[in-house]
C-alpha positions, 0 to 999 in steps of 0.5 A: 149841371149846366145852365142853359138859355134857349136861343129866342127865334130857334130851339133844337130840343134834346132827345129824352126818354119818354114815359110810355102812356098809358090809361091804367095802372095795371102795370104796378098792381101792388101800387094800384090796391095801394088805395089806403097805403102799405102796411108794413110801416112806421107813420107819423100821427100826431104831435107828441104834445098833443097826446095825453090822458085823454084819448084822441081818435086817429085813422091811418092806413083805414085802421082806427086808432085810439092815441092816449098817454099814460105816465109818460107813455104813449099806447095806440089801441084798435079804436073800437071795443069789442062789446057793441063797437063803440070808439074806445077814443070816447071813453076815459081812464077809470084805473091807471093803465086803463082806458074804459069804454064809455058805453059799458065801461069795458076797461082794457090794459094799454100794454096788451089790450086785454079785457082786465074789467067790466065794471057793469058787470061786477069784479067777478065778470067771467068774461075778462081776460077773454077778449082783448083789442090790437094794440100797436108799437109806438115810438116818439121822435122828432116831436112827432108820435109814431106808430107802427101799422103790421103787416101779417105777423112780420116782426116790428123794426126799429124806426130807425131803419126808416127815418132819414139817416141824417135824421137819426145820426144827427141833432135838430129843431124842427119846424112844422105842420100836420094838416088833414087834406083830401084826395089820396095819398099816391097823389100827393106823394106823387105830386112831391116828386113831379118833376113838372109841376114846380116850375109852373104850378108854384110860380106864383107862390110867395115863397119863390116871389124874389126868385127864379123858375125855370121853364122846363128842366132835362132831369135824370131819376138816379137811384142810390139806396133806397131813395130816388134822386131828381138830378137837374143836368140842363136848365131851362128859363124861356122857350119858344113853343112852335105855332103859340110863341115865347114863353118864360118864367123870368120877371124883372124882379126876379134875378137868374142864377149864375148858370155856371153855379147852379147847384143840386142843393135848393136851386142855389149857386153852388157858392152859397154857404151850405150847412156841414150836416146837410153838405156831408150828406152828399145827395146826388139831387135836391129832391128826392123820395122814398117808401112808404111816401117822403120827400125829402128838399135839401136845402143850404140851411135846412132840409125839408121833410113831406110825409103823405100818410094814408088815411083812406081812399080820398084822405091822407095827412101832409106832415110837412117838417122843416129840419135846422141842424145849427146848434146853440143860438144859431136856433133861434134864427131858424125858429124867427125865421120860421114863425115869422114867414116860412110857415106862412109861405112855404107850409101855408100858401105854397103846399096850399098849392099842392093840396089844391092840385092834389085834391082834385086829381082824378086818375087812372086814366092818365097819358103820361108825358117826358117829365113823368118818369119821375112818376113812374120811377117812384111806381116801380120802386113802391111796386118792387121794394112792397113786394120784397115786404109781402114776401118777407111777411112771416103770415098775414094776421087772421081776421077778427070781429074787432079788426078786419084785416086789409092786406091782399090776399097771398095769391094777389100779392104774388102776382107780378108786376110789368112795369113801365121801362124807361131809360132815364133813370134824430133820434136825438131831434129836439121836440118842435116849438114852432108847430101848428095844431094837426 
């Protein structure tokens, strides 16, 4: 990638593909219904120290989930019981094994959901092991509790065929947040990838106060797997704008790169010392994206995870995770490090830019510009690789009183999309001491 200084009086702009605008999102009608997010997913819920005997309630994917840890072990269960819907997550263990329902002391196994008692009704209860509520798999990685939301009855796969392969081939210390936020999901997981914002939104964040932003970037969208990659190739740091003046990014203070070294790794020069891990790895961009919604920064030292999981329409969680992958003392400069100033400046006030953006966007409709291929890249990748899962799906799971179903119907999920063309294209994981409270 090459560096580049616009003239100051005179500017030839390059030629880029641009993303045609449009007012709906007709064009990607799995993403459009995508409202309370994709099943069909393992999800980040919660830190796996905060889950014990006590039952907490979760809602992912608009499905209401009790979180509750049992010898060691944790279960996820529908939050509701089937008797008079009250939340599961109000009630308690009474037996090991168990959680019972506050209201009539309906007691369901947490391996399998099913009645096992109801103690207001006696041991001899006819109506025990005739009933039972979803229960959903489970797993614990990277400090983080993990569940999986079904679609239909497609079998469960291992969560490592989703996380990170860094994540699950190498060892780490991570570093995070868990924050409830408002506005919907696709907006922040769009956000992340936008190839526009950060230059202009974030050049006021702390966390960039000592280093350059570039005004404007020519970036391509490179596929490679099952992400997508933001590839710099030219950078921008001033412009003239026609009829309104100069326009730049640059402050006293702020020292420019090297043009000549900057690299795909952080905004950085390429001679800053990378870390092997993240240097084998060998991305194609800094930024990149991947279903069901995480973003992925690489940076010299660490890598940085987003994870926007759907809540509901107008609610979504920021798991926001920062992965040091040294080993032995070099840890404890990451945690320092970490504890210090980075969680208050890149997970604090930094990402409280992007919540504020992301809670007080309002689209469809939308006109869509240059930099936005970057989003519409991302809505054909969700819409095409969500329609192989749709079809893979064995049958979708029949209805019931205690948990309606939210998957489209058949007919709807093979209809096809038409959309927007452009030709600009741990496991073994340490559990996290520098966490805040989600």
């Amino acid at each position: 990638m090459t560096g580049v200084e616009a003239p100051e009086n005179s500017q030839v702009l390059p030629e880029r593909p641009r993303a045609a605008g449009r007012q709906d999102w007709t064009a990607w009608p799995r993403y459009n219904e995508a409202g309370s997010g994709y099943r069909g997913y393992w999800y980040p819920v919660t830190w796996a120290n905060h889950v014990t005997g006590e039952p907490t309630s979760h809602t992912i994917c608009g499905e209401k989930l009790a979180l509750i840890r049992d010898a060691g072990k944790v279960y996820a269960l529908h939050d509701r019981c089937p008797h008079r819907g009250v939340p599961l997550s109000e009630g308690d263990q009474q037996f090991p094994g168990t959680v019972s329902c506050p209201y009539h002391g309906w007691t369901f196994r947490l391996t399998d959901g099913k009645l096992a008692a109801v103690i207001t009704d006696g041991p001899d209860s006819k109506i025990c092991g005739k009933l039972s509520v979803q229960t959903y798999s489970v797993e614990e990685r990277l400090g983080l509790v993990w569940v999986y939301i079904p679609i239909g009855n497609e079998p469960v796969p291992s969560i490592d065929e989703q996380l990170p392969r860094e994540l699950v081939e190498n060892e780490g210390v991570v570093g995070g947040r868990i924050q409830p936020r408002g506005g919907n999901w696709r907006f922040a997981c769009e956000n992340g990838f936008d190839e526009g914002h950060a230059k202009y939104l974030h050049r006021t964040a702390l966390w960039r106060l000592f280093k350059p932003m570039p005004t404007w970037n020519i970036t391509s969208i490179v596929p490679e797997g099952r992400w997508i990659y933001r590839v710099q190739d030219e950078v921008y740091w001033e412009a003239e704008f026609p009829g309104v003046g100069k326009w730049t990014n640059k402050r006293w203070w702020k020292k420019k790169p090297d043009e000549s070294q900057i690299s795909q790794i952080g905004n950085v020069g390429a001679g800053v010392k990378v870390n092997p891990v993240i240097a084998a790895q060998n991305f194609p961009g800094f930024a990149s994206l991947s279903m069901p919604g995480v973003l992925r920064i690489a940076y010299p030292n660490f890598i940085h995870y987003e994870f926007y999981v759907p809540v509901d329409e107008d609610h979504h969680k920021y798991v926001g995770l920062m992965v040091n992958f040294e080993t032995g003392v070099k840890r404890l400069g990451f945690y320092a490090k970490y504890l210090g100033a980075v969680r208050w400046l890149f997970h604090g006030q930094f990402s409280g830019q992007d919540e504020w953006m992301v809670r007080v966007t309002d689209a469809p409709p939308e006109k869509l510009y240059r930099p936005d291929v970057s989003l519409t890249t991302w809505r054909n990748l969700a819409e095409e690789e969500y329609g192989e899962k749709i079809a893979a799906a064995v049958a979708f799971a029949p209805a019931t009183p205690d948990r309606p179903v939210r998957e489209r119907s058949a007919s709807a999920a093979r209809k096809t999309a038409q959309p927007a063309t452009s030709t600009e294209s741990a496991n073994g994981a340490s559990a996290p001491t520098a966490a805040d409270a989600d």
